[in-house]
C-alpha positions in Angstrom: 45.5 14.3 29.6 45.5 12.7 26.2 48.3 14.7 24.6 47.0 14.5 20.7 49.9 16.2 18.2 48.4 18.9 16.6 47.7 18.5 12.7 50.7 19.0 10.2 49.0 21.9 8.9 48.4 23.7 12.3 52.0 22.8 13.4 53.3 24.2 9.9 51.2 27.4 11.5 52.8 27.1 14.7 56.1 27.4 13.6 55.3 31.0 12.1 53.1 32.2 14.7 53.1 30.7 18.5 50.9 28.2 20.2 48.5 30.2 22.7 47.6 28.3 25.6 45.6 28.6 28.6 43.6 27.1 31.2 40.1 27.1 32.8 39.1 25.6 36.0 35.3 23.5 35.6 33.5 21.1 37.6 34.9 18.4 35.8 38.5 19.0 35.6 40.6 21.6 33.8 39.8 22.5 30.3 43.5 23.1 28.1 42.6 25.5 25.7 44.7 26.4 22.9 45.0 28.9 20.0 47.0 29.4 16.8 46.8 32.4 14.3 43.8 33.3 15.6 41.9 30.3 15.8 41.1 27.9 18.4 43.3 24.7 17.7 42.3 22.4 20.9 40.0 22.4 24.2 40.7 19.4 26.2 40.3 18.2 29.2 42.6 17.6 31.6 42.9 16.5 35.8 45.7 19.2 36.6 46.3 22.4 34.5 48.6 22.8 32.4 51.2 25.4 31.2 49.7 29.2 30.7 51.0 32.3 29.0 51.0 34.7 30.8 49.4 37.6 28.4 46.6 36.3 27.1 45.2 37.0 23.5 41.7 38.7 22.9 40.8 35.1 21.7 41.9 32.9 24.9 40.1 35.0 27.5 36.9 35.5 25.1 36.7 31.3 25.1 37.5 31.4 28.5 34.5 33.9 29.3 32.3 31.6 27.0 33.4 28.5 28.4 32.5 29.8 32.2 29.4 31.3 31.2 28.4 27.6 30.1 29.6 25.9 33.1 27.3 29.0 35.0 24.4 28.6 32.9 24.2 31.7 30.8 25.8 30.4 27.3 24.5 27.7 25.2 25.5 28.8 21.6 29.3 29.1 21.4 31.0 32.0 18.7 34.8 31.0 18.8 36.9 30.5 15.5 38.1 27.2 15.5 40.9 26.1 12.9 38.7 23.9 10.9 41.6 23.2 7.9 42.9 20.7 10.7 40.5 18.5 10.2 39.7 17.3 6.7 37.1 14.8 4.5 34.4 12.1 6.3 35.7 13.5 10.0 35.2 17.7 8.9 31.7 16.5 8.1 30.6 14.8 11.2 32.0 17.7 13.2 30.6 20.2 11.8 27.2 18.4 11.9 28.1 17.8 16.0 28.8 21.2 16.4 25.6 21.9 15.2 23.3 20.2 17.6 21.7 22.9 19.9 21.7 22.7 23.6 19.7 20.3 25.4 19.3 18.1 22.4 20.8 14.7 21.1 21.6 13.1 17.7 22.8 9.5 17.3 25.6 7.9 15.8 23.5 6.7 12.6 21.2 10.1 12.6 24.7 11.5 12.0 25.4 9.3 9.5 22.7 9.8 7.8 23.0 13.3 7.4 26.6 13.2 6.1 25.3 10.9 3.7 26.8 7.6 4.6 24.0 5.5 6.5 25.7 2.4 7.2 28.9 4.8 8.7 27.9 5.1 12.3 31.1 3.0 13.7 33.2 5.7 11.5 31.5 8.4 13.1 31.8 7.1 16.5 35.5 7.4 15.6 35.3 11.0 14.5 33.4 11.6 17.3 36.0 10.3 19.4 38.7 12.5 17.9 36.9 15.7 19.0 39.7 18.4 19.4 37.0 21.3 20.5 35.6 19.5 23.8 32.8 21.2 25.0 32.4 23.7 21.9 32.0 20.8 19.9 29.7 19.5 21.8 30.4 16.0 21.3 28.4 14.8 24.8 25.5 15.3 22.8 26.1 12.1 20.6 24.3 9.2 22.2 23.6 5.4 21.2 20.4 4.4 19.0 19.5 2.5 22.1 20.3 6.0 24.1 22.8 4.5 26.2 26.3 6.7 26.8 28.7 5.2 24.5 32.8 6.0 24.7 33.5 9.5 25.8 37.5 10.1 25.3 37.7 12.6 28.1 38.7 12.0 31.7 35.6 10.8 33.6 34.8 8.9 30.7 30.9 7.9 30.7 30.8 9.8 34.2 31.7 13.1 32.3 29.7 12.5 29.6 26.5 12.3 31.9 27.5 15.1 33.7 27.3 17.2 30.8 24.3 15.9 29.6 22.7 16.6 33.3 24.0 20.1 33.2 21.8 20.5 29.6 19.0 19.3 31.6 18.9 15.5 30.7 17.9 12.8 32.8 20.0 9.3 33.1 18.6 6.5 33.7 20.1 3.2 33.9 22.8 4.7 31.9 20.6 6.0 29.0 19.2 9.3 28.3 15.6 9.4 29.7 13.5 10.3 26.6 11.3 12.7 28.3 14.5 15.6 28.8 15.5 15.0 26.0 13.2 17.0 23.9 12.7 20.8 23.1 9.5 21.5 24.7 6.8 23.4 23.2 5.1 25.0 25.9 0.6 25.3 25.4 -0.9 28.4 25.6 -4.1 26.4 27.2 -3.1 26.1 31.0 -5.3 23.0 30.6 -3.2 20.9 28.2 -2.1 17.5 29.0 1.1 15.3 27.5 3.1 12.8 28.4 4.8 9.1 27.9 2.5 6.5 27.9 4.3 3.0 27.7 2.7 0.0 25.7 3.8 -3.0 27.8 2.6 -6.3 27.3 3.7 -10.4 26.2 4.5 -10.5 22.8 1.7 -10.3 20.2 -0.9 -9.3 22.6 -1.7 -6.5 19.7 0.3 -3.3 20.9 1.5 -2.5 17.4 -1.8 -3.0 16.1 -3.3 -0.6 18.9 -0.7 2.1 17.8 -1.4 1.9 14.5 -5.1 1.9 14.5 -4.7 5.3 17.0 -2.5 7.0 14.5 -4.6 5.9 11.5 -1.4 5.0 9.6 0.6 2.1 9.6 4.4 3.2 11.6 4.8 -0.5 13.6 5.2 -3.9 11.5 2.4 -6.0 12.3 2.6 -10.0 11.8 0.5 -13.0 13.5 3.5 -14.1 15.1 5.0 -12.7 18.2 8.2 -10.6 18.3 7.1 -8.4 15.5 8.6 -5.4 17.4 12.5 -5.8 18.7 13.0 -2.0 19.9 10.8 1.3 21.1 8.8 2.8 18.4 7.7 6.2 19.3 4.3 6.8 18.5 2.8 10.6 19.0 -0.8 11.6 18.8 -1.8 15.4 19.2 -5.2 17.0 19.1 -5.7 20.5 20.8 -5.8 19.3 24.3 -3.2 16.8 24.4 -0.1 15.1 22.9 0.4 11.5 24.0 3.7 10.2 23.2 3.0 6.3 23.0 5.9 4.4 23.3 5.3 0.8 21.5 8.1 -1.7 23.6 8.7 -5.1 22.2 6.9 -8.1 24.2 8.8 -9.4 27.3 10.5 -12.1 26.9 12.5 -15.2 28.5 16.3 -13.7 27.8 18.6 -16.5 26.3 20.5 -14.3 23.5 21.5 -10.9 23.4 19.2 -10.0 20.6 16.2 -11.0 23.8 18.8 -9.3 26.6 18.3 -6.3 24.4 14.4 -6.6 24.2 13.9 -6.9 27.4 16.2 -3.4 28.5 14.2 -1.7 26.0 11.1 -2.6 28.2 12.5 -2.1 31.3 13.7 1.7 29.8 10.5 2.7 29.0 8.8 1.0 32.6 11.1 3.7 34.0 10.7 6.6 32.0 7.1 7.2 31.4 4.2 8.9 32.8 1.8 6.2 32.1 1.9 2.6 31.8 -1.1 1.1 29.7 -0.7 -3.1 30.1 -2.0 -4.4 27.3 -3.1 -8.1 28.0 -4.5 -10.8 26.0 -8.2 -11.0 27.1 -8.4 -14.2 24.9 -5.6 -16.4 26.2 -5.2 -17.4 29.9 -3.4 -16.5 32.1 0.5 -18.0 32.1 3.7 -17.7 33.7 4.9 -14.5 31.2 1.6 -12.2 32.8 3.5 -13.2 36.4 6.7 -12.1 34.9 5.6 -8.8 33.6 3.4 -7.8 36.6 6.6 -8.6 38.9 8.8 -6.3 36.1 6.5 -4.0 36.4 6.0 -4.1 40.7 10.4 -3.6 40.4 10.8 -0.6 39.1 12.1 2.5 39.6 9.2 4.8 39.4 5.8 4.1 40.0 3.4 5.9 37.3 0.3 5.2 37.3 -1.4 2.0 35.1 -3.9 1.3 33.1 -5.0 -2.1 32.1 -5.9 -2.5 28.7 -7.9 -6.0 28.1 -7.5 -6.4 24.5 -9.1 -9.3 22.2 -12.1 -9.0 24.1 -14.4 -10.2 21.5 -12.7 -13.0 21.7 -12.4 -14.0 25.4 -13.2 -17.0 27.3 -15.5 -15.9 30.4 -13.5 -18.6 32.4 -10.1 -18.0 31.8 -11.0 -14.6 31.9 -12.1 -14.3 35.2 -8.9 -16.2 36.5 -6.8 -13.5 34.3 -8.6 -10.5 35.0 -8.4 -11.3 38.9 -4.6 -11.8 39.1 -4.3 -8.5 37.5 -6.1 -6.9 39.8 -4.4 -8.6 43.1 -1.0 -7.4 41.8 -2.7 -3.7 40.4 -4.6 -3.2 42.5 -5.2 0.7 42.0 -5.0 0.3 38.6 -7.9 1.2 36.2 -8.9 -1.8 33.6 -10.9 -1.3 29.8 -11.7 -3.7 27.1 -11.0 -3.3 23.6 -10.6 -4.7 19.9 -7.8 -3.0 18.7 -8.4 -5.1 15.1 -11.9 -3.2 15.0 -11.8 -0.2 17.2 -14.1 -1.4 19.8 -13.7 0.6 23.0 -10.6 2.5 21.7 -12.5 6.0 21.9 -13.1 5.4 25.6 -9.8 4.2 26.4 -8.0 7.2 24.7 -10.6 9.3 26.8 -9.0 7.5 30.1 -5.2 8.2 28.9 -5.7 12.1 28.5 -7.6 11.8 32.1 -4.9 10.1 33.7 -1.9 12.2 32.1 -0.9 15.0 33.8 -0.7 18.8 32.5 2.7 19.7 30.4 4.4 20.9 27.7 3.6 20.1 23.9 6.8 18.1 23.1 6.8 17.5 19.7 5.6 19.5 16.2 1.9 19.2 15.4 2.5 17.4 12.8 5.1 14.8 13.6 3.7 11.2 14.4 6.7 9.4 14.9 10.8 9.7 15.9 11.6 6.9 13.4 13.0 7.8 9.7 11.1 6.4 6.8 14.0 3.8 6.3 13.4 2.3 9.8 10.0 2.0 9.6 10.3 0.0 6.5 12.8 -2.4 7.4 10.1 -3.1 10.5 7.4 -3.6 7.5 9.4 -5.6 5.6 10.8 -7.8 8.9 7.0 -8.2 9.9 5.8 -9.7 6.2 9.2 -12.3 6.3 7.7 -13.2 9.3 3.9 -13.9 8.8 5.2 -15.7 5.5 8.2 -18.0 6.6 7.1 -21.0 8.7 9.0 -22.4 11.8 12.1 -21.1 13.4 13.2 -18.9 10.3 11.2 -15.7 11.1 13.1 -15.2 14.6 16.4 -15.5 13.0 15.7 -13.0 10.3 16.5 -9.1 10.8 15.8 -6.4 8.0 17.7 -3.1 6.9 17.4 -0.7 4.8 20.2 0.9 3.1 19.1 3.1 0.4 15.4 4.9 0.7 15.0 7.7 -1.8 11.8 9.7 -3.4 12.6 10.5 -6.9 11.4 13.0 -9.4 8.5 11.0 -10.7 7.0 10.9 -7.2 8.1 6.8 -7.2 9.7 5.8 -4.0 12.8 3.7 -4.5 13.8 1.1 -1.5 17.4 -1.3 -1.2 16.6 -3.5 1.8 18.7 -6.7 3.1 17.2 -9.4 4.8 19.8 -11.5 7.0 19.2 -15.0 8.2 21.6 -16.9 10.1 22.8 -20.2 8.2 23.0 -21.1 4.8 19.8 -23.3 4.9 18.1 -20.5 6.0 18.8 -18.5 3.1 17.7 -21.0 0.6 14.4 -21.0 2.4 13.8 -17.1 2.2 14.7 -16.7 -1.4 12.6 -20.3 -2.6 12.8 -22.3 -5.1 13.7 -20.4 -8.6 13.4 -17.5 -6.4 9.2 -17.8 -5.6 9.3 -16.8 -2.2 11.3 -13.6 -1.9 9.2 -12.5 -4.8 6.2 -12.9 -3.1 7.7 -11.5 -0.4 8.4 -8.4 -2.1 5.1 -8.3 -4.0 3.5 -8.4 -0.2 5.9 -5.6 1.5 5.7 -3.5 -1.4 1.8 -3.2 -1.2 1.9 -2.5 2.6 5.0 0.2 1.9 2.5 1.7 -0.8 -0.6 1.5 1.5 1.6 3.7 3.8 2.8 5.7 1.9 0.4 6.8 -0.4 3.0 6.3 -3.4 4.4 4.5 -5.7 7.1 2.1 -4.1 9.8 -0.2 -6.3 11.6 -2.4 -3.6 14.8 -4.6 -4.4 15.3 -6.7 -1.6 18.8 -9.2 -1.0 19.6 -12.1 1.2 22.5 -12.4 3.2 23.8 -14.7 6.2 25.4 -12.8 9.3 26.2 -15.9 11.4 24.8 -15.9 14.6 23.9 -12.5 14.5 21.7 -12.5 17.3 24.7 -12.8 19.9 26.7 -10.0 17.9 26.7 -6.7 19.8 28.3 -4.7 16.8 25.7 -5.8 14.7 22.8 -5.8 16.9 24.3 -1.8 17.2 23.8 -1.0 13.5 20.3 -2.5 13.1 19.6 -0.3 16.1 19.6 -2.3 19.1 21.8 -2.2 21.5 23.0 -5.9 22.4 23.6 -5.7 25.9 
């Protein structure tokens, strides 16, 4: 047990009016629960139990009852007092906002922070995470990784306690990450005949995935540029019409893994290859085929689950009838009960059909998501992918794949304008100087260029202050890789 000393106002308390203690047995261990004055002062938990009064307050057997009936199944909102004045400032806040999260579903580190107010905080929440006193009625399990990995759990058991939890709420783990699918309240359709599901957007880089999701949500929510590597993480993507809801999930291209920034691509793919109910391949009718289209088919022939895929030929306006037929045929020797479509996702051609296959080939479920929503992402991710994508159709060479984009201030204000802080970080010096031009002529134009594609999807008004900065080698730095929402590893 990890013996924490009880806050200087709670012992103050404690000298006037006895610590309560007792102990519940769980699957996990043995849950310590204490009391003070009438409010909870610490749940922890514990390999042995520890010492127990022997006539219990009203309060100590009423969070014992609670506590069982959530290890049983029947409890999943707590009503206990807990002795809030022992926690205080940034920590209080991110508490009170974990303790709010309903059963069965997840916030992470930086959603957190962004709803205390402090977006670039999600290391200091980690931390006040990690100094839970109310295990279990805090529900602290709940917090996950951007990447929806299990990060630190300060409880015996660790990560293997943490998942346990998150199993009991009815998650899924996979690889160590929360499966996306469980890990959303479900809406469930009144028409017995309504289809949903994942549908995974796999492909090489730049094969056009981003411009596929766009054109079927008819708005701009994925950074598009001419070179590859536009996307770096998942990108949820979610059409719904009264039959269906297909919950597109846009993967960066596959790529050869020398970095962690590419280590962390590539686990992003593989996720969703493992968590979703249809793969749609989308391949490059225009370019032959090469030793990345062996690579993916083999990824895709490894793992776990097997859903069923649909081959999406896109480009094919542009496609050599040669090539082709070499491209097309290795596809189907490694597929072969897969069902193949050509498209133009820059004009449209074919896309109608093909979204006629998907909701064919998904099964019948639940509505997962509001009618409304279109994407997971917050406005201030989806712009720094915008901005990202214009640094890299206008920077030559090696200097768009060493760039990365946040945003740390995204605000509408009263006058309906929409004001945007972003950084753009490069790795060297040189680099810099390159992004920001001579007298200052390319980051302008820059700007000019990612503040008419913000206002294009947003349908406002957009003023957008952008700064250059050098994080040396950033691509090999897990902490930082972390708080521009990948996961490094």
């Amino acid at each position: 047990m990890i013996d924490l000393r009880l806050p200087y106002d709670i012992e103050t308390k404690a000298k006037m009016t006895p610590v309560e203690r007792n102990n519940l047995e769980i699957p996990v261990g043995w849950l310590r629960i204490e009391a003070c004055a009438g409010e909870l002062t610490r749940i922890t938990l514990a390999s042995s139990p520890g010492p127990t009064d022997e006539n219990l307050s009203p309060l100590l057997k009423a969070a014992a009852q609670q506590l069982q009936a959530y290890f049983d199944g029947s409890l999943r909102v707590f009503s206990l007092p807990l002795a809030w004045d022992s926690v205080s400032g940034f920590r209080r806040e991110v508490l009170q906002v974990v303790a709010g999260i309903p059963f069965g579903d997840l916030k992470t580190y930086g959603e957190i922070a962004k709803i205390v107010g402090k977006p670039g905080a999600a290391q200091a929440v980690g931390a006040a995470v990690g100094s839970n006193p109310w295990l279990i009625v805090v529900p602290c399990n709940r917090v996950i990784g951007s990447d929806r990995s299990l990060h630190g759990f300060s409880a015996p058991g660790g990560l293997e306690t943490k998942a346990w939890l998150l199993r009991h709420e009815g998650h899924d783990i996979i690889e160590s990450k929360v499966s996306l699918k469980r890990s959303l309240n479900m809406k469930e359709s009144q028409e017995s005949e309504f289809r949903s599901g994942f549908v995974a957007l796999i492909g090489k880089p730049n094969v056009g995935k981003s411009t596929l999701l766009n054109r079927l949500l008819g708005q701009p929510i994925a950074g598009i540029s001419a070179k590859p590597q536009t996307t770096r993480r998942r990108q949820l993507g979610i059409l719904t019409a009264k039959d269906y809801q297909i919950i597109f999930v846009d993967t960066p291209g596959l790529t050869d893994a020398k970095d962690r920034l590419a280590k962390s691509i590539n686990s992003e793919v593989q996720f969703a290859l493992n968590d979703s109910d249809l793969l749609l391949i989308l391949v490059d009718a225009s370019n032959p085929a090469e030793t990345m289209d062996e690579k993916l088919l083999d990824a895709i022939q490894a793992s776990r689950t097997q859903p069923p895929v649909l081959v999406v030929f896109n480009k094919a306006d542009r496609l050599n009838k040669s090539s082709f037929a070499q491209l097309s045929a290795l596809y189907r020797e490694k597929l072969p009960n897969a069902r193949t479509l050509q498209i133009s996702a820059l004009d449209g051609a074919g896309v109608k059909k093909m979204l006629q296959v998907i909701v064919e080939m998904l099964p019948q479920g639940p509505q997962y998501f509001p009618d409304e929503q279109i994407t997971e992402d917050y406005e201030r991710d989806i712009a720094a992918e915008m901005i990202r994508a214009v640094c890299m159709d206008m920077l030559a060479e090696e200097i768009p794949y060493s760039i990365a984009t946040q945003v740390q201030s995204y605000k509408e204000r009263d006058n309906g304008t929409i004001y945007i802080e972003a950084t753009i970080y490069v790795e060297r010096d040189s680099q810099k100087a390159i992004v920001i031009g001579r007298k200052g002529q390319m980051i302008r134009e820059i700007g000019t260029k990612a503040r008419g594609e913000l206002e294009r999807a947003t349908g406002q008004k957009v003023f957008l202050e952008m700064v250059v900065k050098v994080q040396k080698d950033w691509k090999n730095d897990q902490a930082f890789l972390k708080k521009i929402g990948l996961s490094g590893g």
